[in-house]
C-alpha positions in Angstrom: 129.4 -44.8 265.1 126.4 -44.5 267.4 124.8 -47.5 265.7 127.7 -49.8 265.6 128.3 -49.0 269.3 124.6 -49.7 270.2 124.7 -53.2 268.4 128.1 -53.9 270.6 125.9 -53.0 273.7 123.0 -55.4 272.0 124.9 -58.1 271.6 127.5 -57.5 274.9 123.8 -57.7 276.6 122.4 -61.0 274.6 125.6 -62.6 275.2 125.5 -62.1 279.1 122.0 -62.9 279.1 122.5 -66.4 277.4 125.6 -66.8 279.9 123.1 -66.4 283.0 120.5 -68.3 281.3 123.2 -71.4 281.0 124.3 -70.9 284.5 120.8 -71.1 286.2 120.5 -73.9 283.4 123.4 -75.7 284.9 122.4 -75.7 288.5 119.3 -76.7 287.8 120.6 -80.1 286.1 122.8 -80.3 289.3 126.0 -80.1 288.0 128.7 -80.6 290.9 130.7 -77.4 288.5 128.2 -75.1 289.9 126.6 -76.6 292.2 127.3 -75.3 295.4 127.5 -71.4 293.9 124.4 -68.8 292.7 124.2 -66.7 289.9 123.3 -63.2 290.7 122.3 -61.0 287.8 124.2 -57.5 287.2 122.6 -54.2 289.1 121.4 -57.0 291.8 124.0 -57.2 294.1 126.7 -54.9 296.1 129.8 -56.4 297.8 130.6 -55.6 301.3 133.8 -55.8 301.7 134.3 -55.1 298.5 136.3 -58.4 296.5 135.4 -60.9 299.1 133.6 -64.1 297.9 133.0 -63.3 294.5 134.1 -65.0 291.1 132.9 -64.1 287.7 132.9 -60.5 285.6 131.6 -58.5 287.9 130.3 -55.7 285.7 127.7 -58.7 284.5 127.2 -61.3 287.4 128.6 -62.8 290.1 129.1 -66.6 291.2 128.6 -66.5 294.6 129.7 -69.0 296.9 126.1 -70.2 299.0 126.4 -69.7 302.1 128.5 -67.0 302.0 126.2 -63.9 301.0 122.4 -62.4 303.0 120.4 -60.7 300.2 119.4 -57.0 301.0 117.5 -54.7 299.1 119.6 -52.2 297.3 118.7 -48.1 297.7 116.5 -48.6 294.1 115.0 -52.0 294.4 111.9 -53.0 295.5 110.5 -56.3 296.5 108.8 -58.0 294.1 106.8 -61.1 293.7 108.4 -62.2 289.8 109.7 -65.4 291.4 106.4 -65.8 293.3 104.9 -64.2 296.3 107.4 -66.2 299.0 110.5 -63.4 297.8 108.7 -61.3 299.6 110.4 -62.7 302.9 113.9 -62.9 301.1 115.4 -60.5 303.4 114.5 -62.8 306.5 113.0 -60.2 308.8 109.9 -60.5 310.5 108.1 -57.7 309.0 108.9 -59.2 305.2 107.0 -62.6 307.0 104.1 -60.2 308.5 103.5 -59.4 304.7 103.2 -63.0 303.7 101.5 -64.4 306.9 99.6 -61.0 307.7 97.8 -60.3 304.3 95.5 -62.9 303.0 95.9 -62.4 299.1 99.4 -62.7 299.5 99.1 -66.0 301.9 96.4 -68.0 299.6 98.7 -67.3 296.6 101.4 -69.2 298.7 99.5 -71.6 299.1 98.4 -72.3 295.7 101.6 -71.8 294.5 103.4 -74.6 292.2 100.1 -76.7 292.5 99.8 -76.6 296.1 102.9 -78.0 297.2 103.1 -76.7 300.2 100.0 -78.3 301.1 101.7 -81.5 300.2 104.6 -81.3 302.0 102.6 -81.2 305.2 100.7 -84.3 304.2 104.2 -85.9 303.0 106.0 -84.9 306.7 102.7 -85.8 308.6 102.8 -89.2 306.7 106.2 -89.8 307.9 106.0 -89.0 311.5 102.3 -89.7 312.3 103.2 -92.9 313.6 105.6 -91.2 317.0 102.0 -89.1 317.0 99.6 -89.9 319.8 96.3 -88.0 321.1 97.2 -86.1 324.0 101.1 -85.7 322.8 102.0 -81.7 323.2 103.4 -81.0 319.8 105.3 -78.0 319.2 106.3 -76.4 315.9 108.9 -74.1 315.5 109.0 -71.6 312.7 105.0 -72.3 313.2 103.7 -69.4 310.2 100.2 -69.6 310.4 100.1 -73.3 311.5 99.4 -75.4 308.6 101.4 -78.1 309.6 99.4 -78.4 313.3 96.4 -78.2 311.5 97.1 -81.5 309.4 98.6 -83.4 312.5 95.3 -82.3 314.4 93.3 -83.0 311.6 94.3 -87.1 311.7 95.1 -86.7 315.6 92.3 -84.3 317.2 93.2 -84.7 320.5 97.0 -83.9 320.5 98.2 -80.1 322.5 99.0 -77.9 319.6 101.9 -75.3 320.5 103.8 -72.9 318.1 106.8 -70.0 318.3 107.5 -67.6 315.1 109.6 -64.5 314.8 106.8 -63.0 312.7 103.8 -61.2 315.0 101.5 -62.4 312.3 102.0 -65.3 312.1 101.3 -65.9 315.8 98.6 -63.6 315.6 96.3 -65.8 313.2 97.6 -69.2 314.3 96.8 -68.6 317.8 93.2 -67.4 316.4 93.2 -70.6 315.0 93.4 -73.3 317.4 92.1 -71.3 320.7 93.4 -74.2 322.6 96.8 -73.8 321.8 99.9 -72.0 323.1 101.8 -69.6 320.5 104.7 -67.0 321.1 106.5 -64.8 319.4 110.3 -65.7 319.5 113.1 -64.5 317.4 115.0 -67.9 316.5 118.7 -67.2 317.4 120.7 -69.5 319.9 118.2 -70.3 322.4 114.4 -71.8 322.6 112.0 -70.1 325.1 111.3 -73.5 327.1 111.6 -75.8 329.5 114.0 -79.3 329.0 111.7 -82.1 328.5 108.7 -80.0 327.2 107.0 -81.9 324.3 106.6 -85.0 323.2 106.7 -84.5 319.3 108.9 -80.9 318.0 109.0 -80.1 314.7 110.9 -77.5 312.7 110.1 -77.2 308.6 112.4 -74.9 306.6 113.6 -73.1 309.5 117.1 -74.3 309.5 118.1 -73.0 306.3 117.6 -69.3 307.0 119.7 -69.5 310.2 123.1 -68.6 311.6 123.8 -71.4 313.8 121.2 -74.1 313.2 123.4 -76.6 314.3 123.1 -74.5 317.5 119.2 -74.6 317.2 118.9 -78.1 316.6 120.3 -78.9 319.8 118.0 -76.4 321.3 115.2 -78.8 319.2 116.7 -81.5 321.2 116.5 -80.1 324.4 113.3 -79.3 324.5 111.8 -82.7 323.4 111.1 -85.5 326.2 113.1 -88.6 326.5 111.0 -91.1 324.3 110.0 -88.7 321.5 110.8 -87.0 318.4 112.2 -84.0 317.0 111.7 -83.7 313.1 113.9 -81.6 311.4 113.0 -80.9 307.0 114.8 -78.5 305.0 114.7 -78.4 300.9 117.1 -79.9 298.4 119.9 -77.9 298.2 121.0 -78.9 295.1 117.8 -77.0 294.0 117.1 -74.2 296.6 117.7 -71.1 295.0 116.0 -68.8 297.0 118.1 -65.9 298.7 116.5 -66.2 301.5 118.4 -69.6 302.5 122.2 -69.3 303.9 122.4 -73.5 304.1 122.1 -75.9 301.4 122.4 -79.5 301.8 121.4 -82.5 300.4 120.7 -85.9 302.6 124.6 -86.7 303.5 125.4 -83.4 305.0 122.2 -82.7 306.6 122.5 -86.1 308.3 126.7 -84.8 308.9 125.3 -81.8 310.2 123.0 -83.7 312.9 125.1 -86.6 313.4 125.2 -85.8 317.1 122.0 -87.0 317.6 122.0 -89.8 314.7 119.4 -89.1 312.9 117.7 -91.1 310.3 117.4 -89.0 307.3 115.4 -89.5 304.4 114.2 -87.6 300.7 110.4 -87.2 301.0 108.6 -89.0 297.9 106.9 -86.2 296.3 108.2 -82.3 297.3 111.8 -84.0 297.3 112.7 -82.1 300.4 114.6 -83.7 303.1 113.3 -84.9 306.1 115.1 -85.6 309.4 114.0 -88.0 312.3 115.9 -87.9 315.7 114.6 -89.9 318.1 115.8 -88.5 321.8 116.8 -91.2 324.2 115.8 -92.1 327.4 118.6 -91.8 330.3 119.0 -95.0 331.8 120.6 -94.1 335.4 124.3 -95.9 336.0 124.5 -98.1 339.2 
């Protein structure tokens, strides 16, 4: 009996295996079935309240809506760096971003991660953009990390005023060691920005969005801050892709541009990374008579 009841449990556990497998399968191909939903595996995952926003056999997985769930560490889990070193920071607090942008082994496997894309992206956004660029514009960048993306705008434009905010001290800690020049600040990105209307002429904010409450809320604080004239550049990744727990949005190019359509943005897929790049070009007042 023992034996026929451990190949039941074998075969109960291959079975829901596969079934995962086929899931994460399916959203990967894009499949509008699944879509907009994330498979999380059984022992990962609690429900507060309990039966709200949940489909599947719960004793197995769930399918989660997105958007609709914050990942949390559970009293027996540990983070872990299976998925690569960036789950670190799924929990979106500032000390999980200290450990990425604060120790150097864990920030040059980052980097080097899936053939240093992220390197790419900033050459792909800086491509887009560089044009609305011009030595002397103050450019600020928020959700900074360590300043990557300054570092390739000042690279092709060495004169521009390099400024930066980030939740995460450590972040702010080695990007303000890195361009001495430049104006960093440790901010917790919420409702409001800590600046002046009309500050900069160029503001930029990569994969910030996406881990926010209100980003439409923040984007409008984006706006505020830029001068009449310039840009604010907004990227986020494919959400028909994302699947990192980290992220509470997930769009694609039509309700990205829906969600900034306020401010009618021109919206675009970047060539290479695939992630989704938004241009919003603030207007100058023209007084009434």
């Amino acid at each position: 009996m023992k034996f026929i009841a451990r190949v039941r449990e074998l075969m109960a556990r291959a079975t829901n295996d596969f079934g995962t497998a086929l899931l994460i399968y399916s959203r990967r191909l894009g499949g509008d079935a699944l879509g907009g939903y994330d498979p999380i595996l059984r022992n990962a995952y609690d429900c507060q309240p309990k039966g709200t926003c949940v489909f599947g056999a719960a004793d197995k997985y769930l399918l989660v809506p997105k958007n609709r769930y914050k990942a949390v560490l559970l009293p027996n889990q540990k983070k872990n760096t299976d998925l690569g070193v960036g789950w670190i920071t799924e929990d979106n607090t500032a000390e999980g971003y200290d450990g990425l942008w604060g120790d150097e082994t864990n920030l040059d496997a980052y980097r080097k991660e899936a053939g240093n894309v992220r390197q790419l992206l900033t050459q792909e956004i800086v491509n887009q953009i560089e044009a609305h660029v011009q030595n002397g514009s103050e450019v600020v960048d928020i959700g900074c990390g360590v300043g990557d993306l300054l570092a390739e705008i000042r690279r092709r434009k060495p004169d521009v005023v390099v400024c930066g905010l980030d939740f995460s001290a450590k972040a702010v800690e080695v990007a303000a060691a890195r361009f001495p020049d430049g104006k960093f600040v440790q901010h917790i990105i919420d409702e409001t920005l800590p600046y002046t209307a009309h500050s900069f002429d160029v503001v930029l904010c990569t994969d910030v969005l996406e881990h926010l409450d209100r980003p439409q809320t923040v984007a409008a604080e984006l706006v505020r801050i830029c001068r009449p004239g310039g840009v604010v550049v907004v990227v986020v990744p494919d959400g028909h892709v994302d699947q990192f727990l980290g992220h509470y949005w997930f769009w694609n190019e039509e309700s990205l541009r829906a969600m900034l359509a306020e401010w009618n943005p021109v919206v675009m897929r970047l060539p290479k990374t695939r992630e989704i790049l938004a241009c919003i070009n603030v207007k100058i007042s023209v007084p009434t008579s």
